[in-house]
C-alpha positions as CSV (number, residue, x, y, z in Angstrom):
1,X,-3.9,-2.2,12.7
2,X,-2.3,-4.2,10.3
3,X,-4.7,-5.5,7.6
4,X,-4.2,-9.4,6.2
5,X,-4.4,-9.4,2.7
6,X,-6.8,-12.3,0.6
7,X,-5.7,-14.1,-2.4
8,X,-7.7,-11.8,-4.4
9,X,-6.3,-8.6,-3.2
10,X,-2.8,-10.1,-3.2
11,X,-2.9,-10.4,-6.8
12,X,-4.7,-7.1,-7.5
13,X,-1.4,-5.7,-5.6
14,X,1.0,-7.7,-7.6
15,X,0.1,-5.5,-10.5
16,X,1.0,-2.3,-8.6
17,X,4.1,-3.9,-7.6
18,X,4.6,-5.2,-11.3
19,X,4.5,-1.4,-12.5
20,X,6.6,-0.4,-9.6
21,X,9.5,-2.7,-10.6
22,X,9.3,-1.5,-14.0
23,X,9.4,1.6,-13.2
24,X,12.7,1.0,-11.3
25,X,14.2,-1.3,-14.4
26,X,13.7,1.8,-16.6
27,X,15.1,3.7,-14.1
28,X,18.2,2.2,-14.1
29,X,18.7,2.4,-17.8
30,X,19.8,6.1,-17.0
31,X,22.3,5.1,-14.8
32,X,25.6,6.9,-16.7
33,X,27.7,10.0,-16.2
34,X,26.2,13.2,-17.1
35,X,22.2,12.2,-16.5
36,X,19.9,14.6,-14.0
37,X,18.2,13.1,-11.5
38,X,15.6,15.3,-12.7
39,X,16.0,13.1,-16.0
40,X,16.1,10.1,-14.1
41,X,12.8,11.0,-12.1
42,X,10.8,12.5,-15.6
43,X,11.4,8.5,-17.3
44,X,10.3,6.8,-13.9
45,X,7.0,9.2,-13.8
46,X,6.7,9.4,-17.9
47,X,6.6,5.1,-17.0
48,X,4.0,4.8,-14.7
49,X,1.9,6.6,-16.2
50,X,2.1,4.8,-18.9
51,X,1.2,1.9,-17.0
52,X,-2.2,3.6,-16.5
53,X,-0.6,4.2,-12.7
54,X,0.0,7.3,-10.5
55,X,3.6,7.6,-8.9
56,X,2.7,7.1,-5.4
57,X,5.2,9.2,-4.3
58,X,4.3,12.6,-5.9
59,X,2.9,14.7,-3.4
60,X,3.0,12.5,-0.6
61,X,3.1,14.7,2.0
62,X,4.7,17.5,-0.3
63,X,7.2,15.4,-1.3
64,X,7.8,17.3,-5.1
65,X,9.2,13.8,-7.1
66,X,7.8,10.8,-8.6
67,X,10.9,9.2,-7.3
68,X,13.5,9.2,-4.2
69,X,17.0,9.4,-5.9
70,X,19.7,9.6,-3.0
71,X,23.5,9.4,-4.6
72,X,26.5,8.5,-2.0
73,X,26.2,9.7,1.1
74,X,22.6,10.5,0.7
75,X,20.5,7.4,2.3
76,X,16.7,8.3,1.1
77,X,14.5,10.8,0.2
78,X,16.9,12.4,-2.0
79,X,14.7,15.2,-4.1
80,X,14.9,14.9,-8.2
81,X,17.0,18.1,-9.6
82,X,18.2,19.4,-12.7
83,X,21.5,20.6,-10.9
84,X,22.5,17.2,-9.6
85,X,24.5,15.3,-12.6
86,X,25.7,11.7,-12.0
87,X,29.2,11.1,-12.8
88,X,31.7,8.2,-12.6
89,X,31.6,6.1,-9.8
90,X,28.3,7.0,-7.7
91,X,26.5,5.2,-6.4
92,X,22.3,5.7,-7.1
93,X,20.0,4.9,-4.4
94,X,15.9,5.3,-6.3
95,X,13.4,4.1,-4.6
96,X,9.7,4.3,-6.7
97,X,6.5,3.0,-6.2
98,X,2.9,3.2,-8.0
99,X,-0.4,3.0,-7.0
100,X,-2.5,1.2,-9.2
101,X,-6.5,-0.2,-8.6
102,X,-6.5,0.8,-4.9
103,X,-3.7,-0.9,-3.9
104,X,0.5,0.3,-3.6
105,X,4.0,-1.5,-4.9
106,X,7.1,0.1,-3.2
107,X,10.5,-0.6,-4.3
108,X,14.5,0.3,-4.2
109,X,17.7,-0.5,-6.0
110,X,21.0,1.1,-5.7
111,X,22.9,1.8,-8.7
112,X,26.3,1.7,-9.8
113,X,27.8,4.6,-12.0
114,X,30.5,2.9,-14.2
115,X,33.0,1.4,-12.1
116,X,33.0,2.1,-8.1
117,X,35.3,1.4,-5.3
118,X,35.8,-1.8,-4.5
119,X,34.7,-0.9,-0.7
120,X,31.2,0.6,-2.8
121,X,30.9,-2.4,-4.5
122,X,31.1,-4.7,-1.6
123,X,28.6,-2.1,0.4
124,X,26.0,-2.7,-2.7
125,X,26.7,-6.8,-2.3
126,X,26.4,-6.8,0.9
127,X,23.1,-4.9,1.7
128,X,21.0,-6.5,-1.1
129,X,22.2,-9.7,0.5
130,X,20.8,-8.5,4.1
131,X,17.7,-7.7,1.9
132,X,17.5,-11.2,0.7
133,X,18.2,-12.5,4.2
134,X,15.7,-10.5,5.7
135,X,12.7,-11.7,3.2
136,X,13.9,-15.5,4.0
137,X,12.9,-14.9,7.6
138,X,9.5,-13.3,6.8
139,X,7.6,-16.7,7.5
140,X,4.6,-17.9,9.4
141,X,4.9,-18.3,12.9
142,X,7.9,-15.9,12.7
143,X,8.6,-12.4,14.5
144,X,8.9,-8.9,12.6
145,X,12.8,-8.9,15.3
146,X,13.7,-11.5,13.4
147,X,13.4,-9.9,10.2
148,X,15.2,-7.0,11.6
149,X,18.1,-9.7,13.0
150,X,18.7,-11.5,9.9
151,X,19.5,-8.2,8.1
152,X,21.4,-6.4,11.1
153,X,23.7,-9.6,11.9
154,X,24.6,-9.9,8.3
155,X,25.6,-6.3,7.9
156,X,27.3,-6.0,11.0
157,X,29.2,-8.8,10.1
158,X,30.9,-6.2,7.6
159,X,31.1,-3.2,10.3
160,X,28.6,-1.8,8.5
161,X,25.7,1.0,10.2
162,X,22.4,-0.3,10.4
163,X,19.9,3.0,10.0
164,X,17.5,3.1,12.8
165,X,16.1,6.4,12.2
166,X,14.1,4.7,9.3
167,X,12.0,1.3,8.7
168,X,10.4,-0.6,6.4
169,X,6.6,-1.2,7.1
170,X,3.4,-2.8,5.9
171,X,2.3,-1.7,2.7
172,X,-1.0,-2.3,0.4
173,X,-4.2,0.1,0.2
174,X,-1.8,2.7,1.9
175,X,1.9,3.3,1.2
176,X,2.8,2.8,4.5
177,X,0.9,0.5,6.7
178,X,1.1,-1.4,10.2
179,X,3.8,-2.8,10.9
180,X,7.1,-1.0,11.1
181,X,9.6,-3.4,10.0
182,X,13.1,-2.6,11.8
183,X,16.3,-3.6,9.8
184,X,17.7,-4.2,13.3
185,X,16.0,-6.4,16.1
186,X,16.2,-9.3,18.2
187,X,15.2,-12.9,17.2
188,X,11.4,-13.8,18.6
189,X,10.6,-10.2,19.4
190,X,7.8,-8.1,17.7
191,X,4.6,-8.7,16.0
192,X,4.2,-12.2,14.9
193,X,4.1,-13.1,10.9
194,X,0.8,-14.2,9.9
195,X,-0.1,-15.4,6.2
196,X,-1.6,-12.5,4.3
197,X,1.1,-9.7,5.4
198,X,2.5,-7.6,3.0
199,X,5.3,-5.9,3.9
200,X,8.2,-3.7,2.6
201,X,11.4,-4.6,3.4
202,X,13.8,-2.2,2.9
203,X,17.9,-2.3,4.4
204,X,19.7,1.1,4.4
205,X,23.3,0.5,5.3
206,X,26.1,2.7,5.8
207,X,29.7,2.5,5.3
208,X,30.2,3.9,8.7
209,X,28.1,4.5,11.5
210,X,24.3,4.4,12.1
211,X,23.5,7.9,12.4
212,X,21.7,10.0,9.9
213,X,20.8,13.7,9.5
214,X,18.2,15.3,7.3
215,X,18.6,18.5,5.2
216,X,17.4,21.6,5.4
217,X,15.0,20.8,2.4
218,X,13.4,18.8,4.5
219,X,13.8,15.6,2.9
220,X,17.3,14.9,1.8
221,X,18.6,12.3,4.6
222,X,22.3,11.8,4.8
223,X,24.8,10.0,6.2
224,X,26.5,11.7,9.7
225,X,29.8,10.3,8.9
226,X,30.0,11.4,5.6
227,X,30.2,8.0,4.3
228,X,28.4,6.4,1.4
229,X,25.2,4.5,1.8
230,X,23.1,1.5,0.3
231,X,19.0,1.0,0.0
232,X,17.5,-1.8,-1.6
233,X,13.7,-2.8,-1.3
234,X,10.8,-5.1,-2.0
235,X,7.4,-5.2,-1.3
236,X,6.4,-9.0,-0.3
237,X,3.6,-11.3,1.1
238,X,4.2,-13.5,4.3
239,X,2.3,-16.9,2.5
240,X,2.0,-20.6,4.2
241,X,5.5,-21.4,2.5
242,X,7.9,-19.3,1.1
243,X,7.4,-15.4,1.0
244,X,6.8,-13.7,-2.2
245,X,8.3,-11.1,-3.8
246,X,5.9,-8.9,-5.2
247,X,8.2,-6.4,-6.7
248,X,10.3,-9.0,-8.7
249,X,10.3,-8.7,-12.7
């Protein structure tokens, strides 16, 4: 069932979305050759507790990390280590969130290491864009396949693999919430938008091909083709205007 937010518990959720982007700025400050993951995932934990939060991804359903921290061909749920050093020209996908006064903020940014390929670059450009794209069409009177076409024609544009395997969805008192939100779809199709929605949008593209495989741990989701792969997210409200990005600093 997916539950309509009011003004009041939109703005207790901005708060859990405000520590959530934080917690993905400071993340980033780590972003250089020789840094763990693991080091990566103690600063984005060490953060939001600060924040007087709880890393809504520790523990969630086992999962051992306060962050997901996927590097090249890895698309999500890529698990924190000590033995995995960044080096020159990766590319970082982290994805954090917090949980903060009974509600959720969920969030994703992929990193450059130094300089990347020129085809990485573009890959990173090109996927926040469908990210952007997809928000604008998160309006009133709208359809969740229209969401899902505004980010799939724009990467496809590019040749680029639109995950299916994976969604965004709603988010608020739970992580993950009614409805799934498809990066792929077809215009006027799905649930319709209503004001009071919060959603998390969230485009994983590949370089090549759609298909994805996960690991043996049980987590770690890559990329059949071998080729690298982009994820960037917000968590937003569908409002009587223009949609909001919660998980903006």
């Amino acid at each position: 069932m997916i539950q309509l937010k009011t003004p009041h518990e939109i703005e207790q959720m901005r708060e859990a979305c405000r520590i959530s982007a934080g917690a993905l700025a400071e993340a980033g400050k780590y972003m250089q050759p020789g840094v763990t993951t693991k080091e990566i995932d103690h600063a984005v934990h060490k953060y939001i507790v600060s924040m007087g939060a709880k890393p809504n991804f520790l523990g969630y359903a086992g999962y051992p990390g306060s962050a997901c921290i996927s590097i090249n061909n890895q698309v999500i749920h890529g698990i924190p280590s000590s033995r995995v050093v960044l080096k020159e020209g990766d590319i970082v996908s982290v994805d954090t969130g917090a949980y903060y006064n009974g509600f959720n903020g969920d969030n994703a940014y992929t990193f450059a290491v130094g300089k990347i390929s020129p085809e990485a670059e573009q890959l990173l450009k090109v996927t926040q864009e469908c990210l952007y794209k997809a928000i604008d069409a998160a309006r009133v009177g709208n359809r969740i396949g229209d969401i899902g076409y505004a980010c799939q024609s724009h990467a496809e544009k590019f040749g680029y693999g639109v995950v299916r395997t994976y969604v965004g969805h709603g988010v608020g008192r739970k992580l993950h919430e009614d409805p799934e939100v498809p990066n792929y779809g077809k215009p006027g199709r799905g649930v319709r938008l209503a004001a009071g929605m919060t959603l998390a949008i969230e485009p994983m593209i590949n370089l090549v091909g759609e298909d994805v495989v996960t690991l043996e741990d049980g987590w770690t989701v890559e990329t059949v083709s071998g080729s690298i792969s982009a994820h960037f997210e917000h968590s937003i409200v569908v409002t009587e205007s223009d949609p909001i990005i919660l998980t903006r600093i």
